[in-house]
C-alpha positions in Angstrom: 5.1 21.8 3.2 4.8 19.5 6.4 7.1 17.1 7.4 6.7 15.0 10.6 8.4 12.1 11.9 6.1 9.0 11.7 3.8 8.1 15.2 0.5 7.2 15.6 -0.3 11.2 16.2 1.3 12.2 13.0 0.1 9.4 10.8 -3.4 10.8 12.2 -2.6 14.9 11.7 -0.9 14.7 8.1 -3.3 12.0 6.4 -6.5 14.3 7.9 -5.1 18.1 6.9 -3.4 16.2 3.7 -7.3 14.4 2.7 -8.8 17.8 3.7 -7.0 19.5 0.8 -7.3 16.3 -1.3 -3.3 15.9 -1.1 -1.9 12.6 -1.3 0.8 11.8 1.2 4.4 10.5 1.3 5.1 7.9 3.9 6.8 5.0 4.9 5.1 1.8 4.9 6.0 -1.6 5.7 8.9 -2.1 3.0 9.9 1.3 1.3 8.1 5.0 1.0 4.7 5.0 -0.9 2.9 8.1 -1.6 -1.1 7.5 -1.5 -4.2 8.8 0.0 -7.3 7.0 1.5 -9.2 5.1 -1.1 -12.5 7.3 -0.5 -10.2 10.0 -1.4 -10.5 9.5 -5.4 -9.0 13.6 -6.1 -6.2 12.7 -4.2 -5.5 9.2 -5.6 -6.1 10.8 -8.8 -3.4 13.5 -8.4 -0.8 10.9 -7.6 -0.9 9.5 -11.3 -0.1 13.3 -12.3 2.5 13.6 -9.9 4.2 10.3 -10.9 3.7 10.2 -14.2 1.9 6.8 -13.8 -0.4 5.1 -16.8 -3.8 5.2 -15.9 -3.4 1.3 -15.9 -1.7 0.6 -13.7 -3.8 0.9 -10.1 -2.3 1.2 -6.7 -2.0 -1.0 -4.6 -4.4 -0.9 -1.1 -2.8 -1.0 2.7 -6.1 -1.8 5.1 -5.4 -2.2 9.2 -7.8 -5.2 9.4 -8.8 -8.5 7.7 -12.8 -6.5 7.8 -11.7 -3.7 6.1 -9.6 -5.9 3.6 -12.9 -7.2 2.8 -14.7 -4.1 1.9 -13.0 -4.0 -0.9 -12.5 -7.9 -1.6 -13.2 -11.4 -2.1 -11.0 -13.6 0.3 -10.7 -17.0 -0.3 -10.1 -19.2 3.1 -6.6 -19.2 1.4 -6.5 -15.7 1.1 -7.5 -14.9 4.5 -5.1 -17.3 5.8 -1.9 -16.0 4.5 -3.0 -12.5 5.3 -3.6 -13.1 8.5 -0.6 -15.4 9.7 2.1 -14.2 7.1 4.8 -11.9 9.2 6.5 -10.9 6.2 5.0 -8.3 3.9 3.2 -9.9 1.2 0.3 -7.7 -1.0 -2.6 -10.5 -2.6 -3.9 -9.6 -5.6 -7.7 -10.4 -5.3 -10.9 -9.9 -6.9 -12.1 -6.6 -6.4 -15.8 -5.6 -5.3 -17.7 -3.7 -7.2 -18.0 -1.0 -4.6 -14.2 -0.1 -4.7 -13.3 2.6 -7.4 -12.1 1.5 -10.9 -8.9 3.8 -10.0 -7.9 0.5 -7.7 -8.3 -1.9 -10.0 -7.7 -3.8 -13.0 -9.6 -6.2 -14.8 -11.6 -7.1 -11.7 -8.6 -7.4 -9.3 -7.4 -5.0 -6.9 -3.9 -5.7 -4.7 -4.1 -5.8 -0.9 -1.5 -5.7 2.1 -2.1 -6.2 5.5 1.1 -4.3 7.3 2.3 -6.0 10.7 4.7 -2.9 11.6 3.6 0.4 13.9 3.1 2.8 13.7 1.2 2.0 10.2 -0.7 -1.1 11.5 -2.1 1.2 14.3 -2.9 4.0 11.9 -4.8 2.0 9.3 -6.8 0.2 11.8 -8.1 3.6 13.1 -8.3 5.6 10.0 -9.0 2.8 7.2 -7.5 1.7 4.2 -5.0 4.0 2.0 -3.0 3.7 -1.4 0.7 3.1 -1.3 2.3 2.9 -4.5 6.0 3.3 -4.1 7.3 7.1 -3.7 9.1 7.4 -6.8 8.3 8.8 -10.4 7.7 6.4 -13.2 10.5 4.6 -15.0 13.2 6.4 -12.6 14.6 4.4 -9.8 13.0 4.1 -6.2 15.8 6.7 -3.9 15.2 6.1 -0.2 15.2 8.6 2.4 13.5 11.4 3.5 16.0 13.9 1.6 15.4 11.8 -1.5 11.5 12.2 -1.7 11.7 16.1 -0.6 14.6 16.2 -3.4 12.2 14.7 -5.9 8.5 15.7 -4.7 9.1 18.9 -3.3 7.1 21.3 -6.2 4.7 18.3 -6.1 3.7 17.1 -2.9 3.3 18.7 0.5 2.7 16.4 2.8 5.7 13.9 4.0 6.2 11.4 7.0 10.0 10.1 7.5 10.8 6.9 10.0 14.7 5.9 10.5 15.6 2.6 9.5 13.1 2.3 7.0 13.7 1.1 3.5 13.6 -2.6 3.1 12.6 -3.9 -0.4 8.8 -4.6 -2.0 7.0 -6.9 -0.7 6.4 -9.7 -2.9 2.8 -10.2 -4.3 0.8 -13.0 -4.7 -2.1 -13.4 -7.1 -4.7 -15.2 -5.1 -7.6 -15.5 -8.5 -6.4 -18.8 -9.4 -6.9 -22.0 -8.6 -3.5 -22.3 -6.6 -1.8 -18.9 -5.9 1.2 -18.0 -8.4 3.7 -15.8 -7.1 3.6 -12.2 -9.2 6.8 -10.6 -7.8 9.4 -12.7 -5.6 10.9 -11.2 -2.5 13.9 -12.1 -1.0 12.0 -13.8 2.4 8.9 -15.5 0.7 8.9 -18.5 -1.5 5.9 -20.0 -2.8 6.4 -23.0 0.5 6.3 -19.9 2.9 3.1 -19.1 0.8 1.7 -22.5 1.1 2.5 -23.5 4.5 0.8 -20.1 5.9 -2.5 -20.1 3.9 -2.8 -23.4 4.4 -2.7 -25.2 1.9 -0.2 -27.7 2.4 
């Protein structure tokens, strides 16, 4: 098991030896601990359903460093772009998928997308690409914070684990940017659909 506290070096050392083995890795992100692997990875991103006990139905959500690597994977609407670029507050856009990205990340055509503002992660992703986050918790038990709290629950499981103090926020809220106008998914307790608006643009 390796457990380093989360920089830009340790981001880079646990997320290569972790994709060398085809381990996914727990970590914090912007708003709580996901566990994930990069999106190339599909053994590893495969392995975290098994771990979590996740439905094969329900795909993971995508971190990217960059607006271009968000759209490697996805069709951004001016709207789209807009909000991810200028929104401060963590906010994951469910968009229309391309065909290039792996069924595993999607459903029904749509894959979710975050662009994280906070380092070390922003730093990380820009360098090493986009990852899965989905949040660091089994399915149908609730999400426990803290670095003890995932070791507690993933140790026979996972090997891999970053840990950053003062992390732990809430989930971001989503978006679903398909529609016409964009309906808000999940709320958070910062963003409401005028925040939504007013940075995409659209009012």
């Amino acid at each position: 098991m390796l457990i380093m506290k989360a920089d830009s070096p340790a981001f880079r050392k646990i997320f290569s030896q972790a994709g060398s083995e085809n381990e996914p890795v727990i970590f914090p992100t912007d708003t709580i601990y996901g566990i994930g692997a990069s999106v190339k990875n599909i053994a590893a991103n495969e392995k975290i359903y098994e771990i979590k006990g996740r439905e094969m139905n329900k795909p993971f959500p995508v971190l990217v460093g960059s607006l271009e690597q968000a759209e490697e994977i996805a069709e951004l609407s001016p709207a789209a772009l807009n909000l991810m670029k200028n929104c401060p507050f963590p906010c994951t856009l469910v968009l229309k998928a391309k065909e290039n990205l792996h069924p595993l990340m999607t459903l029904n055509g749509k894959v979710a997308v975050r662009l994280p503002k906070t380092e070390p992660l922003a730093d990380f992703l820009m360098e090493y690409g986009a990852v899965t986050a989905t949040s660091a918790n089994l399915s149908g038990a609730a999400y426990q914070g803290g670095i003890e709290n995932m070791v507690k629950t993933f140790c026979t499981k996972v090997n891999f684990y970053l840990y950053q103090n003062n992390t732990d926020t809430s989930p971001s809220a989503v978006v679903d940017f398909t529609f016409p106008l964009p309906q808000i998914i999940r709320k958070s307790d910062i963003i409401s659909l005028d925040i939504i608006m007013s940075y995409a643009n659209l009012c």
